[in-house]
DRENPA-3360 file (N, C-alpha, C; in nm, 2 decimals, always signed):
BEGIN
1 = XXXXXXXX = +1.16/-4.41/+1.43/+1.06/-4.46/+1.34/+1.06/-4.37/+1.21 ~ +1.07/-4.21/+1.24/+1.05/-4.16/+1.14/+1.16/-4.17/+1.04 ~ +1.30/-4.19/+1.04/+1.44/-4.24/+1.00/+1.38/-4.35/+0.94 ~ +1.34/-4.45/+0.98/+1.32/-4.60/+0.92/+1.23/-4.56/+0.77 ~ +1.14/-4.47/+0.82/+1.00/-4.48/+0.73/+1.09/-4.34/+0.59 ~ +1.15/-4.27/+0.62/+1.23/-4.24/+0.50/+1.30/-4.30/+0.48 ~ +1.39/-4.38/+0.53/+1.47/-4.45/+0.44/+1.41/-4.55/+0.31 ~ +1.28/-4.60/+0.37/+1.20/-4.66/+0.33/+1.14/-4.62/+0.18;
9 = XXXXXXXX = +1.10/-4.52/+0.22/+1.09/-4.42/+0.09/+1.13/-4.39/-0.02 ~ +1.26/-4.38/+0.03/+1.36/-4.34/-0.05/+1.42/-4.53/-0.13 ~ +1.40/-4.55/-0.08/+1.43/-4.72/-0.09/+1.35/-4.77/-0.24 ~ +1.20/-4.75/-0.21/+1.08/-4.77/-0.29/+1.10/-4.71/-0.42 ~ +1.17/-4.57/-0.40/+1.17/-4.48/-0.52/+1.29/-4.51/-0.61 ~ +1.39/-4.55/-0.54/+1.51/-4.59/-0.59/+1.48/-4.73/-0.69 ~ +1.43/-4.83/-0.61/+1.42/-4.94/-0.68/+1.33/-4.90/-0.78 ~ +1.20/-4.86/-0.78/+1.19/-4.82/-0.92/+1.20/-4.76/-1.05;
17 = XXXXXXXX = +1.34/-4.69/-1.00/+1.44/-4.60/-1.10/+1.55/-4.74/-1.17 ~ +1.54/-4.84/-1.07/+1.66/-4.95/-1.12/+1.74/-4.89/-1.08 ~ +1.80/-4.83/-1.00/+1.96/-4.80/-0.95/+1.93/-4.83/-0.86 ~ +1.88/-4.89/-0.74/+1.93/-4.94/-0.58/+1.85/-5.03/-0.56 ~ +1.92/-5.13/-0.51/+1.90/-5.28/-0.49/+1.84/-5.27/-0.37 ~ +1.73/-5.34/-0.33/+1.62/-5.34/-0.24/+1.70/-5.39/-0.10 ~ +1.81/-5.40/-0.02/+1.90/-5.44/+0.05/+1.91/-5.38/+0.15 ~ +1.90/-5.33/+0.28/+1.88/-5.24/+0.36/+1.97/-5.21/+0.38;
25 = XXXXXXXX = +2.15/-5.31/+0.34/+2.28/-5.20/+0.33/+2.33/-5.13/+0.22 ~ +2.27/-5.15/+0.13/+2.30/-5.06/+0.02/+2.16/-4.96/-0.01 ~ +2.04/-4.94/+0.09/+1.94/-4.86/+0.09/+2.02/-4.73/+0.19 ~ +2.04/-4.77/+0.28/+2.11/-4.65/+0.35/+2.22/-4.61/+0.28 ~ +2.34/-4.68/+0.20/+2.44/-4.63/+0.12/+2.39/-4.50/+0.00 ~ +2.29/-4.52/-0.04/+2.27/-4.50/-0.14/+2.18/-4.38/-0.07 ~ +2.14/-4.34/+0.05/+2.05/-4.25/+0.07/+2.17/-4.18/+0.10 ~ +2.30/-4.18/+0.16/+2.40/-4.11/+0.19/+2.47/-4.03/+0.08;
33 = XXXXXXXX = +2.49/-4.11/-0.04/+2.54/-4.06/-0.13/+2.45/-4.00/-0.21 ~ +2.30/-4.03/-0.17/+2.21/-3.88/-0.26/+2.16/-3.77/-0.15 ~ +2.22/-3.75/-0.07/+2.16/-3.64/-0.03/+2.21/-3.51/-0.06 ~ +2.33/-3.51/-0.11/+2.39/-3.36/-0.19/+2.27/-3.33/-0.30 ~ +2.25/-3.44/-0.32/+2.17/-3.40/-0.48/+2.01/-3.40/-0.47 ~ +1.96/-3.41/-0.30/+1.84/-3.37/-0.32/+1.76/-3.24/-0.32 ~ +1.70/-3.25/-0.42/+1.65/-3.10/-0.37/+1.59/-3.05/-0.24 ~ +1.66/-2.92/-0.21/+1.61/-2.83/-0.08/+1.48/-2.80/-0.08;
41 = XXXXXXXX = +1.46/-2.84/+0.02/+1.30/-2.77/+0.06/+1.30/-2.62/+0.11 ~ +1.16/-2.54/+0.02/+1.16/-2.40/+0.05/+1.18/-2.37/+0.19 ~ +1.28/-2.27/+0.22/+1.32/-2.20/+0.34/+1.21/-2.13/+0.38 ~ +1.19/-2.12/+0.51/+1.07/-2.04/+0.59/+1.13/-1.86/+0.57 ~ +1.26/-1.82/+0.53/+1.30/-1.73/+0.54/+1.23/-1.62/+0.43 ~ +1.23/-1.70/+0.33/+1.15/-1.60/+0.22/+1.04/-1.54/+0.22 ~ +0.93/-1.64/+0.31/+0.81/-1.64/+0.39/+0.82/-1.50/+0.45 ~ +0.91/-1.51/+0.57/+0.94/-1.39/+0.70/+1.01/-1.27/+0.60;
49 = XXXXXXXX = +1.07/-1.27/+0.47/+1.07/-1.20/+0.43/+0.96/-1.12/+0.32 ~ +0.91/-1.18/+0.33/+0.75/-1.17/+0.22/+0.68/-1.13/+0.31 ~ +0.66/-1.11/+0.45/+0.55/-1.05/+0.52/+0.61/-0.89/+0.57 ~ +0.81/-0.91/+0.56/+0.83/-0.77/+0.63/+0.80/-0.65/+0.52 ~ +0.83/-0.72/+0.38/+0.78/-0.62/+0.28/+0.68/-0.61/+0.26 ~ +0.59/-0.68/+0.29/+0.40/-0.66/+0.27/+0.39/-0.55/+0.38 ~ +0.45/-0.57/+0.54/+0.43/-0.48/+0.63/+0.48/-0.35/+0.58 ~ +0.61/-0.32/+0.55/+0.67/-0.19/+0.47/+0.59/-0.12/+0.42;
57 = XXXXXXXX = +0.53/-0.22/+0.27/+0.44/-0.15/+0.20/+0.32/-0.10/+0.26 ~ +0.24/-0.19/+0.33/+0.13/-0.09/+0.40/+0.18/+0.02/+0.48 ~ +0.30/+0.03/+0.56/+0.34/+0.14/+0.63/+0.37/+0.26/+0.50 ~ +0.40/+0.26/+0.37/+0.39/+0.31/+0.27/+0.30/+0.35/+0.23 ~ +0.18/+0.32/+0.25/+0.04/+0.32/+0.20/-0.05/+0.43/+0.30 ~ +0.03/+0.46/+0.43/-0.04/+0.55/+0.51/-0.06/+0.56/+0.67 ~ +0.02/+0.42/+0.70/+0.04/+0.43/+0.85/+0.17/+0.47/+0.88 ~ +0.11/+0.56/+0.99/+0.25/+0.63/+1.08/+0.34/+0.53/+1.18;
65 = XXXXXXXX = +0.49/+0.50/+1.15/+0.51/+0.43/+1.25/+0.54/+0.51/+1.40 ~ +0.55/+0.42/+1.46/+0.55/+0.48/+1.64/+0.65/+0.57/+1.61 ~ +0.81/+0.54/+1.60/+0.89/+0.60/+1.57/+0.86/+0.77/+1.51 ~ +0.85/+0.75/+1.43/+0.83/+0.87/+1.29/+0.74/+0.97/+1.40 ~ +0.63/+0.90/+1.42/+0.52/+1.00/+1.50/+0.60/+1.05/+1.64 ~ +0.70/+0.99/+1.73/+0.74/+1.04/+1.80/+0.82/+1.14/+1.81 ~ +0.90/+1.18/+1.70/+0.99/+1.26/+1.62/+0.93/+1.39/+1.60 ~ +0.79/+1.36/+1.52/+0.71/+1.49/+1.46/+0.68/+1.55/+1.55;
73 = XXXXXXXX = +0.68/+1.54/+1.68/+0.64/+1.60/+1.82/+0.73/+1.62/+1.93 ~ +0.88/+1.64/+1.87/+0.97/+1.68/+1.92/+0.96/+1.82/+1.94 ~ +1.00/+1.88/+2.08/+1.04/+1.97/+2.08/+1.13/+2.10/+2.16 ~ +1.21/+1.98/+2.23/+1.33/+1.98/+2.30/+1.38/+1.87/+2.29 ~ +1.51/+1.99/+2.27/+1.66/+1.85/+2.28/+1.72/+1.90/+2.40 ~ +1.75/+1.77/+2.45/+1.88/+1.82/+2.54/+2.04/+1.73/+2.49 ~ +2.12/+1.81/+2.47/+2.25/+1.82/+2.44/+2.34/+1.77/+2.51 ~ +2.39/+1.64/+2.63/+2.50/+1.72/+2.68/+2.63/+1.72/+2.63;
81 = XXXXXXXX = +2.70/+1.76/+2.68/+2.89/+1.76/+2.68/+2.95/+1.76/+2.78 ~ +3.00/+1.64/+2.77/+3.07/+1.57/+2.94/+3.22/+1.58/+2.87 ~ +3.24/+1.61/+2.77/+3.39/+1.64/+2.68/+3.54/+1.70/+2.77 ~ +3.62/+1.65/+2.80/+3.74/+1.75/+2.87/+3.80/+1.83/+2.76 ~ +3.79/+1.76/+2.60/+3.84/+1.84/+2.53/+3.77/+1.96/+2.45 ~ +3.89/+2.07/+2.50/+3.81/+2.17/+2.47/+3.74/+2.25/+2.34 ~ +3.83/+2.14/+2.26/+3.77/+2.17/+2.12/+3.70/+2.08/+2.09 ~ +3.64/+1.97/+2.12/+3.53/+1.93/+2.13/+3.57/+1.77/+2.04;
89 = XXXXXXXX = +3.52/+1.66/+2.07/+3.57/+1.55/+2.04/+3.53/+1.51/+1.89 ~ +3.51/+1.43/+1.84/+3.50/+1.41/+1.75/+3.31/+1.36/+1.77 ~ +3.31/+1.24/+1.83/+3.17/+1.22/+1.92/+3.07/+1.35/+1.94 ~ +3.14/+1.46/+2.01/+3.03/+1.55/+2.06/+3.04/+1.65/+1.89 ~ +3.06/+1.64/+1.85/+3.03/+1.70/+1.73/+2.97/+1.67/+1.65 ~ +2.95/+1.56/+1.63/+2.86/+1.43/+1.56/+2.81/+1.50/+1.64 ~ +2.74/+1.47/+1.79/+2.61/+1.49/+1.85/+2.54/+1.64/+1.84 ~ +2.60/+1.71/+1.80/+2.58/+1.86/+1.79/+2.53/+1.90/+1.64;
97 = XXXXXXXX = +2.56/+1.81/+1.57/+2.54/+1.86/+1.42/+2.39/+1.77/+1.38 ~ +2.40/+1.63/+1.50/+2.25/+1.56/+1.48/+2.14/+1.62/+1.55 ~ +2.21/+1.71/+1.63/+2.11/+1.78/+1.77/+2.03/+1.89/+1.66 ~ +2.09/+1.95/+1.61/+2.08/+2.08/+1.54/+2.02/+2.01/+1.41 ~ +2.03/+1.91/+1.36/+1.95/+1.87/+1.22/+1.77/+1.80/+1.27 ~ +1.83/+1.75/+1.39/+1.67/+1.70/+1.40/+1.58/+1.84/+1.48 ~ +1.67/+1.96/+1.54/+1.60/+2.07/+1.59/+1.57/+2.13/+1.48 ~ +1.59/+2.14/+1.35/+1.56/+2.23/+1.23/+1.45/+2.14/+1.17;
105 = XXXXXXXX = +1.43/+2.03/+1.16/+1.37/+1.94/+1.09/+1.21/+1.95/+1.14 ~ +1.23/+1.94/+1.26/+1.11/+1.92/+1.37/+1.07/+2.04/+1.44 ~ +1.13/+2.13/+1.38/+1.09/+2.26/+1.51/+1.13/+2.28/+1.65 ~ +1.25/+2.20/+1.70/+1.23/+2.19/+1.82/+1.34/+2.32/+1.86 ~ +1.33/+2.35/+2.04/+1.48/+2.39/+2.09/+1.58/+2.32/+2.14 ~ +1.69/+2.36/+2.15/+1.79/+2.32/+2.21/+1.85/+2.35/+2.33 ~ +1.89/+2.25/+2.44/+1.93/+2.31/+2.58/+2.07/+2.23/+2.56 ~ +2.16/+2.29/+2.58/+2.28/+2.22/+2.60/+2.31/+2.24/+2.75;
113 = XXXXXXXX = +2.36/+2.13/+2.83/+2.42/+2.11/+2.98/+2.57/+2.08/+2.92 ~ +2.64/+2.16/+2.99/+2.81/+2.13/+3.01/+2.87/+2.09/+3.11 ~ +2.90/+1.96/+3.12/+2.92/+1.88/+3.25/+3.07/+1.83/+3.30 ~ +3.11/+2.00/+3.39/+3.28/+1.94/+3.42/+3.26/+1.84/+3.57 ~ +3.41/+1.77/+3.55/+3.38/+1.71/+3.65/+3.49/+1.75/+3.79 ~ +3.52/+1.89/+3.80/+3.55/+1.97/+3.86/+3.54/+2.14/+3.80 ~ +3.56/+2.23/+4.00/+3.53/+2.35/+3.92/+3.65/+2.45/+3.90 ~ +3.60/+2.53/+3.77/+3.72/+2.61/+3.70/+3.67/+2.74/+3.76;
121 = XXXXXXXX = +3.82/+2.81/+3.76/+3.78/+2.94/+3.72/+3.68/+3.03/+3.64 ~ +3.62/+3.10/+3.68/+3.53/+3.21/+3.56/+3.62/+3.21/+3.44 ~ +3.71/+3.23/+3.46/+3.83/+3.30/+3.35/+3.86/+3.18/+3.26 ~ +3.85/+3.04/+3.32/+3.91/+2.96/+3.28/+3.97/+2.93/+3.13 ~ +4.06/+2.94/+3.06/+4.04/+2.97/+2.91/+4.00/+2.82/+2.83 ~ +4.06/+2.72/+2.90/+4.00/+2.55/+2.87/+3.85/+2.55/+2.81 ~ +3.78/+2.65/+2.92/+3.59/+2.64/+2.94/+3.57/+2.75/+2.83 ~ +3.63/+2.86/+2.85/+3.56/+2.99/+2.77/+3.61/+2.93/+2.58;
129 = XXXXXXXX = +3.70/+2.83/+2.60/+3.75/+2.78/+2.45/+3.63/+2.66/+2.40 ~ +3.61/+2.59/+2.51/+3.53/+2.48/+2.47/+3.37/+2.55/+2.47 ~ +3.33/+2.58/+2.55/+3.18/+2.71/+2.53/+3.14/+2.76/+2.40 ~ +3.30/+2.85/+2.36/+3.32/+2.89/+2.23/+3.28/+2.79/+2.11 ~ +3.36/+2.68/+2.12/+3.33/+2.57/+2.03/+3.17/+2.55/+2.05 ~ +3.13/+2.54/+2.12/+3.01/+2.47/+2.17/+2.90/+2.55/+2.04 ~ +2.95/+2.67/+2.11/+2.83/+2.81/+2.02/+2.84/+2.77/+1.87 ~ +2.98/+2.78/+1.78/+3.02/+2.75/+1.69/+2.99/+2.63/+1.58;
137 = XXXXXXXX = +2.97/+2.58/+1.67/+2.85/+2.41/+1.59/+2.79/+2.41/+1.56 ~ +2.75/+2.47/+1.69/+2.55/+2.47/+1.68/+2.53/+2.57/+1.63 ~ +2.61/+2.73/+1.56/+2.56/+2.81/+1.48/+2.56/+2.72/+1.30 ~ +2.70/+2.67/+1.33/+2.69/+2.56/+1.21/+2.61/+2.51/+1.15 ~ +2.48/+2.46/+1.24/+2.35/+2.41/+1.23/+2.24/+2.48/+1.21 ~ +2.27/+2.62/+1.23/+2.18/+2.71/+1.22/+2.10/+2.80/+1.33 ~ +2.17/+2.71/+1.44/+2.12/+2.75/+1.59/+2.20/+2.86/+1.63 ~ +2.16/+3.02/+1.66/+2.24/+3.13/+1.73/+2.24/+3.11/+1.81;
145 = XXXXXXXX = +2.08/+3.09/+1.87/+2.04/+3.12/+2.03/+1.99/+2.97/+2.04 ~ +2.03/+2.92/+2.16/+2.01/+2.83/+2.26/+2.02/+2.81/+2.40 ~ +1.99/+2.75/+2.46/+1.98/+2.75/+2.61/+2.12/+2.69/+2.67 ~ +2.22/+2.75/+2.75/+2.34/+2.69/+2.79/+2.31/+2.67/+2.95 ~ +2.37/+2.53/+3.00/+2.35/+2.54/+3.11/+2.51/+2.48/+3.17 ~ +2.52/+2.48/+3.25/+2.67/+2.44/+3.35/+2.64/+2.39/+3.50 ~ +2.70/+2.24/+3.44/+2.67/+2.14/+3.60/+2.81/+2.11/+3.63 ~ +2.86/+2.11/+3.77/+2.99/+2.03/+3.80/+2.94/+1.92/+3.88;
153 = XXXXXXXX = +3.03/+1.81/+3.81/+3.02/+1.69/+3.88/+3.00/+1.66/+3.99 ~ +3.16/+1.72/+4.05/+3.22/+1.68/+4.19/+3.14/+1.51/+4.23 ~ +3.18/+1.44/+4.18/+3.16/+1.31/+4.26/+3.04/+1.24/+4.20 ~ +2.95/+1.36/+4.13/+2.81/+1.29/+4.08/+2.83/+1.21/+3.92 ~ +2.75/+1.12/+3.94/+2.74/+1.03/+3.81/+2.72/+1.19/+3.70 ~ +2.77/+1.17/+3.61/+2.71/+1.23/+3.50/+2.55/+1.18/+3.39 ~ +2.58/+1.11/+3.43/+2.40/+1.04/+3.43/+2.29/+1.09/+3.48 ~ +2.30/+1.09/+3.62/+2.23/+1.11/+3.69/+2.22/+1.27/+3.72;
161 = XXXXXXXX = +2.31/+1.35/+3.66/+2.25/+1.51/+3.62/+2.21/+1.52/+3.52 ~ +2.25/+1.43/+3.40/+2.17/+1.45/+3.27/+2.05/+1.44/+3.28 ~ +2.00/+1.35/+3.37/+1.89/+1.27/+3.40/+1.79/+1.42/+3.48 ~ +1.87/+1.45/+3.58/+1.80/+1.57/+3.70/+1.73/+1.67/+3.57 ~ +1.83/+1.71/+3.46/+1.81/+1.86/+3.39/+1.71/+1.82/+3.25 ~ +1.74/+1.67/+3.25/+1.63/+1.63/+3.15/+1.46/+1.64/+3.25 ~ +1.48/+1.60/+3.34/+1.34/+1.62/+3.44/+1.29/+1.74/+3.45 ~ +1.34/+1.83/+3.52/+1.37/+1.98/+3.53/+1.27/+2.07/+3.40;
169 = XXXXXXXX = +1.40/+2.01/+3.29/+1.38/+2.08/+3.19/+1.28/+2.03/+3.08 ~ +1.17/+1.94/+3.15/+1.09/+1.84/+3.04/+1.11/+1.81/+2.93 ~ +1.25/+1.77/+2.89/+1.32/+1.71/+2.77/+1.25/+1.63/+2.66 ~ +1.25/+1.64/+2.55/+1.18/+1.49/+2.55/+1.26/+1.42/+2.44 ~ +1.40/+1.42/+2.39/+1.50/+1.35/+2.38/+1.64/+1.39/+2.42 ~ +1.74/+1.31/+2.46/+1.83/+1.35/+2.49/+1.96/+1.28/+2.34 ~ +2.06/+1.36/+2.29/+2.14/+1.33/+2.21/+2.25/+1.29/+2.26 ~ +2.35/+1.18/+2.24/+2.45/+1.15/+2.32/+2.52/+1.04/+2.21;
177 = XXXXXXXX = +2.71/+1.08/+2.22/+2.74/+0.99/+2.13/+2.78/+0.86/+2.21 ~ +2.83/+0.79/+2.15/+2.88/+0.65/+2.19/+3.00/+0.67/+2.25 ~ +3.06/+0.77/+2.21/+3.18/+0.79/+2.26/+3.16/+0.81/+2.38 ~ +3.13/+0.90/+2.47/+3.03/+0.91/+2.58/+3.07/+0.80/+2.72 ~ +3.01/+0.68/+2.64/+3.02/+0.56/+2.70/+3.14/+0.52/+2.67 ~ +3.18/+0.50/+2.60/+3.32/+0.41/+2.56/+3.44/+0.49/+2.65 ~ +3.42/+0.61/+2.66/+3.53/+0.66/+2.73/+3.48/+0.67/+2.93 ~ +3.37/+0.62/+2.93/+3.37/+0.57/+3.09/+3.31/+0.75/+3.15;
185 = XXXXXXXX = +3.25/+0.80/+3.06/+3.19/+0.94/+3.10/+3.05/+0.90/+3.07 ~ +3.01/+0.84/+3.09/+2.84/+0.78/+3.06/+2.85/+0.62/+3.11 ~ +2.74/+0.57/+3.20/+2.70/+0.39/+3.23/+2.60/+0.41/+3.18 ~ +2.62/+0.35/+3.05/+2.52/+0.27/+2.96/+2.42/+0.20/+3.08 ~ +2.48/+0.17/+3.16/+2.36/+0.08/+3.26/+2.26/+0.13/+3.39 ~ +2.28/+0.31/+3.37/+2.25/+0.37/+3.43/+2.13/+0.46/+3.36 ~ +2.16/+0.48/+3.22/+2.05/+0.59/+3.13/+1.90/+0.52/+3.16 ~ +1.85/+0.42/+3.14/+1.72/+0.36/+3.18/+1.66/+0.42/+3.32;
193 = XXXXXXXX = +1.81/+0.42/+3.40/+1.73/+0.43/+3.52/+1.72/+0.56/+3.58 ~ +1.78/+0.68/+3.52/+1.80/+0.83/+3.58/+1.74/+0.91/+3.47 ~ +1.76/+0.85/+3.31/+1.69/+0.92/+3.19/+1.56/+0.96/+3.20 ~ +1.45/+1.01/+3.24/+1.32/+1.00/+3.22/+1.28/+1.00/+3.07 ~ +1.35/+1.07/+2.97/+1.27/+1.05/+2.81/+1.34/+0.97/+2.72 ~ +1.35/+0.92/+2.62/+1.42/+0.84/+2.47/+1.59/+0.95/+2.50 ~ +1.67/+0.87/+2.45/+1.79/+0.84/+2.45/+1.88/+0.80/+2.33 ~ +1.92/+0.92/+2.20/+1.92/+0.88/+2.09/+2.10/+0.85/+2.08;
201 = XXXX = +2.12/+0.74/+2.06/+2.31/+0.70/+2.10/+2.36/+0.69/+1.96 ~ +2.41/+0.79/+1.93/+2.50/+0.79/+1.77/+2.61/+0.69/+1.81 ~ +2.65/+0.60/+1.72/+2.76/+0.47/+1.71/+2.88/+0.59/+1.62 ~ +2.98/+0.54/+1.66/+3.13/+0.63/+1.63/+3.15/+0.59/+1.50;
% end
């Protein structure tokens, strides 16, 4: 019905312009061949964009978002590095230079966990090289002193000790790149459930 009752419309309007014959096979022809040229009706999108910028602006005006306020009250990071390479990947250096910019920013400390997934020698020079790098980043950042700690896998999710030393150590964000995951040293489908605090995932 509602098809009939515009065509109808459009029928009425036409014949009084004199270009379309009152004919119901040339009333639907003629609605076919003007619909390129009808004008569009206002999109709801401008709308939904006209309320996110009204929202912005009052968040401009003096309200804290959740986010922002959760940040200002940082003050522990935990770091880890599940990295085999010992100079450190490209990922965990990203994460080391963001660890150290939102620790300067916010006042916080830093705990780094170093997560082999077997155990080395004391001597080992792989670990005392990657360590070294470790220091070397984070002095980069401005961090001398930091908290180092050392977990071996042996068999355990590396999740699920991030998760233990974030508990432990009452974390209240942990830094982790994407890389992380992509390389099968982090289940994305596990951080919700062993993480106890926010979970910040730098994209590569």
């Amino acid at each position: 019905m509602a098809s009939a009752h515009s065509l109808g419309a459009v029928s009425v309007l036409a014949a009084q312009q004199g270009t379309l014959a009152p004919s119901p096979s040339s009333t639907a022809l003629h609605c076919i061949s003007s619909l390129p040229f009808k004008p569009r009706e206002p999109s709801v999108f401008p709308n939904l964009r006209r309320v996110a910028l009204k929202g912005k602006a009052q968040s401009k005006e003096g309200e804290v978002s959740p986010v922002g306020d959760t940040l200002s009250n940082l003050k522990h990071l935990l770091l880890p590095v599940i990295d085999p390479n010992p100079y450190l990947s490209e990922g965990t250096r990203q994460a080391a230079a963001t660890t150290t910019s939102l620790a300067n920013k916010y006042g916080a400390d830093i705990t780094v966990v170093v997560i082999d997934e077997e155990k080395r020698g004391e001597a080992s020079s792989e670990h005392e090289t990657k360590v070294s790098n470790i220091r070397w980043h984070l002095a980069q950042g401005g961090f001398e002193e930091f908290k180092l700690l050392e977990r071996l896998g042996e068999g355990k999710k590396a999740t699920a000790i991030i998760g233990e030393v974030a508990d432990e150590m009452r974390m209240e964000l942990v830094v982790l790149s994407m890389e992380a995951i992509h390389s099968k040293f982090i289940d994305a489908n596990l951080l919700a459930e062993f993480i106890p605090c926010p979970v910040l995932l730098l994209p590569l």
